[in-house]
C-alpha positions as CSV (number, residue, x, y, z in Angstrom):
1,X,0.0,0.0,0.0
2,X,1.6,3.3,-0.8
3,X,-0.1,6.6,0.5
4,X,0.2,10.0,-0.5
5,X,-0.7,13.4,0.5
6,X,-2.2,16.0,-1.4
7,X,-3.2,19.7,-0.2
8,X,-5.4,21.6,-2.4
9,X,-8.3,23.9,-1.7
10,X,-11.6,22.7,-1.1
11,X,-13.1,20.7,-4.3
12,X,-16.2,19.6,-2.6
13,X,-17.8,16.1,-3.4
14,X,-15.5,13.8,-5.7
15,X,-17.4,13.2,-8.6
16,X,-14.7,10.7,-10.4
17,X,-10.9,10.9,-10.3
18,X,-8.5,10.3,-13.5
19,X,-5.6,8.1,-13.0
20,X,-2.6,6.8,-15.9
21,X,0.8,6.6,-16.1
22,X,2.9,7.3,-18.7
23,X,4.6,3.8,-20.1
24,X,8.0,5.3,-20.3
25,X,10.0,2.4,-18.6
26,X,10.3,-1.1,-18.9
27,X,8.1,-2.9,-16.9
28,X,5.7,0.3,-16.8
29,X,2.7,-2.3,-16.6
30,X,0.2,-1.8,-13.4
31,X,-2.4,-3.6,-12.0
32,X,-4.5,-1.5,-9.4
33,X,-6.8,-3.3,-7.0
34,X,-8.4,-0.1,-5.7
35,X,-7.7,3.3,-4.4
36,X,-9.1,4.9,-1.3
37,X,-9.2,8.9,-0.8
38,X,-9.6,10.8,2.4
39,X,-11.4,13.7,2.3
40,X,-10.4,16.0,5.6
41,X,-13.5,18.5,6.5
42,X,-13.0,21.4,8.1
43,X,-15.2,22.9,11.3
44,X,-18.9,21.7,11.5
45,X,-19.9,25.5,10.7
46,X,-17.6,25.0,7.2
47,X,-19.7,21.9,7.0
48,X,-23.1,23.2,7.0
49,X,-22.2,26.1,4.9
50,X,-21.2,23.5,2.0
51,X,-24.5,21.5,2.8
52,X,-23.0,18.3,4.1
53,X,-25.2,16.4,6.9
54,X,-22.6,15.6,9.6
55,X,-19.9,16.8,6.9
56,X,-20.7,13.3,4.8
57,X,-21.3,13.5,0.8
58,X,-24.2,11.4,0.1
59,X,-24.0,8.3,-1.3
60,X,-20.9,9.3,-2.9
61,X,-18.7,8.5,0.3
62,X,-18.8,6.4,3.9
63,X,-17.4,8.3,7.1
64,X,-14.6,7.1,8.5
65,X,-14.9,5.0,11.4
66,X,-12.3,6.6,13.4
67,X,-12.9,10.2,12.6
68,X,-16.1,11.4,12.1
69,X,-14.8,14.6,10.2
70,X,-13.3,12.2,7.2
71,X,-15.0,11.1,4.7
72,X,-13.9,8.0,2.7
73,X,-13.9,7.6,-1.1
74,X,-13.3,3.7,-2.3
75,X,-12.5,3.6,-5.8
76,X,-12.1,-0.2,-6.9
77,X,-10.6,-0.9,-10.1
78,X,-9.4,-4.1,-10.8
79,X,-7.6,-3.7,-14.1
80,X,-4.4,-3.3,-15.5
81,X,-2.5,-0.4,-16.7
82,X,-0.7,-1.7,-19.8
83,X,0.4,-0.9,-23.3
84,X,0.5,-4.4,-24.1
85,X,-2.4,-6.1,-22.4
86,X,-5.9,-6.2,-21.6
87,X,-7.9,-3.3,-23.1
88,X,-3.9,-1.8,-23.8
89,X,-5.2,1.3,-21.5
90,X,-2.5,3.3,-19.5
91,X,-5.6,6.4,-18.3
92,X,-8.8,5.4,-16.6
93,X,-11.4,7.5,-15.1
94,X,-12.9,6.1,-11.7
95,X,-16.6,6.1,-10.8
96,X,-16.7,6.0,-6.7
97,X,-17.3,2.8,-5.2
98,X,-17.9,1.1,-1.6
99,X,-15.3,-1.1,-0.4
100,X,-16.8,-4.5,-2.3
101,X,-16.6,-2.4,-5.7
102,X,-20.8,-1.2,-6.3
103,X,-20.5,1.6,-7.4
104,X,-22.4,4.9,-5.8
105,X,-22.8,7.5,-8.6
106,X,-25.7,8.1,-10.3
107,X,-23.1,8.4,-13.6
108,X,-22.1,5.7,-16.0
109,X,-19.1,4.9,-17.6
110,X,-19.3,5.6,-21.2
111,X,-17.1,3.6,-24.1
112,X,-17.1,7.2,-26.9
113,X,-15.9,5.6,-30.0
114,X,-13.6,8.2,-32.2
115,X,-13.4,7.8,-36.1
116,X,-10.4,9.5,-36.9
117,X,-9.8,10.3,-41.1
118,X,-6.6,11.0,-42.6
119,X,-7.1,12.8,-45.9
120,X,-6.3,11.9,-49.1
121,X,-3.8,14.3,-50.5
122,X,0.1,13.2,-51.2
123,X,1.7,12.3,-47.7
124,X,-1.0,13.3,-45.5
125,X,-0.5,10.5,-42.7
126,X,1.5,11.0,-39.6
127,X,4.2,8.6,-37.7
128,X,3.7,10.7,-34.9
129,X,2.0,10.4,-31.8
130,X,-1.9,11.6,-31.8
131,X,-3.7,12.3,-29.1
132,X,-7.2,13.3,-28.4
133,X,-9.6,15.7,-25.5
134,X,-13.5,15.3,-25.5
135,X,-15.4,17.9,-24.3
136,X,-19.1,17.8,-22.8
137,X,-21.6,20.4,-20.8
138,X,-18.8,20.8,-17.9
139,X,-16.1,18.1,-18.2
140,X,-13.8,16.3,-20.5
141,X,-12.4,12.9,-21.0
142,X,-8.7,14.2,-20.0
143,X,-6.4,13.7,-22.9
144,X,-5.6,10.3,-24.4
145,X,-2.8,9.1,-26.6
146,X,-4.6,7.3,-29.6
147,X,-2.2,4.4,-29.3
148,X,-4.7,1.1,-29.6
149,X,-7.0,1.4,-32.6
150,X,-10.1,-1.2,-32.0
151,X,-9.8,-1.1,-35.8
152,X,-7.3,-3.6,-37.4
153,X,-5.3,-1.2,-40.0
154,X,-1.5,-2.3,-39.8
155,X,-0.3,2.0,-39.6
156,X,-2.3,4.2,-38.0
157,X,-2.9,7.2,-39.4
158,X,-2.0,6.4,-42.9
159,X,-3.3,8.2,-46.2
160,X,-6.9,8.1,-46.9
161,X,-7.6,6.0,-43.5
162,X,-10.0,5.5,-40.9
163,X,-9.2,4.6,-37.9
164,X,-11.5,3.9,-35.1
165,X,-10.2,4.1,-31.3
166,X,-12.1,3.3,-28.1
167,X,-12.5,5.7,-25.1
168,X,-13.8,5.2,-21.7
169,X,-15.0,8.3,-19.4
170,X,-17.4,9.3,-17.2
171,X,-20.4,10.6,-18.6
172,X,-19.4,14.0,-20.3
173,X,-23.3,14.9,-21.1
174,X,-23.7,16.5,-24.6
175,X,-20.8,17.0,-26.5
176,X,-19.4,20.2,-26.9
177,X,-15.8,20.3,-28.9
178,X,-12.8,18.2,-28.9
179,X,-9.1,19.4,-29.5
180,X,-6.7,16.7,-31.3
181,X,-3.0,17.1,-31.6
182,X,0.4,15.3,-32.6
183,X,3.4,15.9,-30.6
184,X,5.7,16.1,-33.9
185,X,7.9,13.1,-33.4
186,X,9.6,10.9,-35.8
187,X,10.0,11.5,-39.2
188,X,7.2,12.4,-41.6
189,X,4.8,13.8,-38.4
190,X,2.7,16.4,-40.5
191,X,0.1,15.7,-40.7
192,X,-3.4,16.1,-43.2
193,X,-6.4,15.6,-40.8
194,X,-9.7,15.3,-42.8
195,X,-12.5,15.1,-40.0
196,X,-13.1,13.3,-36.5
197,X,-16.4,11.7,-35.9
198,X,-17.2,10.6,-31.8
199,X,-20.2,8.4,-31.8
200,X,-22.1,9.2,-28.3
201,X,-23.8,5.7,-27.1
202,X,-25.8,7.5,-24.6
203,X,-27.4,9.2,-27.8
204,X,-26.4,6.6,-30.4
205,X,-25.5,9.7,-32.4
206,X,-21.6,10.7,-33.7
């Protein structure tokens, strides 16, 4: 078990929390059984004014059975973190849990499903590395390296392609923007993009 500390101002309720790493190193790949948050409140009069009864987040967190001022957010997970297995993921976004893993938000994880097209002009595709934000009402997916298509093209990102990746987030609501970009490595990493499509399954629209 490692533990960490983290002072910040008050964020109120945890809604979800966004957790990767960045596959740099050998042996990068990480398993995570589940992840537990504390949540310090401050005086009961602080409390009340953020509209906590007995300082506790409803349904979204237990109070801690030692301190009555903490509240504790389970986050099970149960899945790895690996380039090269599983769903090849190395970001997730967490829904919060109780200890046995049933989870306590009203939100749903949704799989978004981006078509991206390369045009079709003379050495449009890219050998760089893509990556991808989506936007809803008032959150986004984080950004995510389009490494893994679920579409079986040998090169991604090659002339006159489609290329379809898989991306799991909380529930963004409607869709509002995205913003794509390449970080310019390796040779040939200009790029001609010709459109992005994100099919919504909560809609079943793109």
């Amino acid at each position: 078990v490692d533990k960490f500390k983290i002072e910040a101002p008050d964020i109120g309720q945890i809604q979800k929390i966004r957790i990767g790493h960045n596959s740099e190193k050998l042996g990068s790949g990480w398993y995570l059984e589940k992840l537990l948050i504390q949540r310090h409140l401050d005086d009961k009069s602080d409390k009340q004014k953020r509209g906590f009864k007995s300082g506790r987040s409803l349904r979204l967190s237990q109070i801690s059975a030692t301190d009555p001022s903490v509240e504790e957010y389970w986050f099970v997970c149960q899945k790895w973190f690996d380039k090269s297995s599983g769903d090849k993921a190395t970001v997730r976004e967490l829904l919060p849990t109780d200890e046995n893993g049933n989870v306590l938000s009203d939100r749903n994880e949704v799989a978004y499903v981006a078509h991206i097209f390369t045009g079709n002009k003379s050495n449009a595709g890219t050998d760089a590395n893509v990556f991808l934000t989506v936007y809803g009402e008032s959150e986004d997916s984080g950004e995510r390296e389009l490494a893994h298509p679920i579409s079986k093209h040998r090169n991604k990102f090659e002339k006159n392609q489609e290329d379809i990746f898989e991306i799991k987030a909380a529930s963004l609501g409607k869709l509002r923007k995205i913003k794509i970009r390449h970080d310019n490595s390796n040779l040939g990493a200009a790029w001609y993009l010709d459109r992005v499509e994100i099919f919504d399954p909560e809609t079943d629209q793109s």
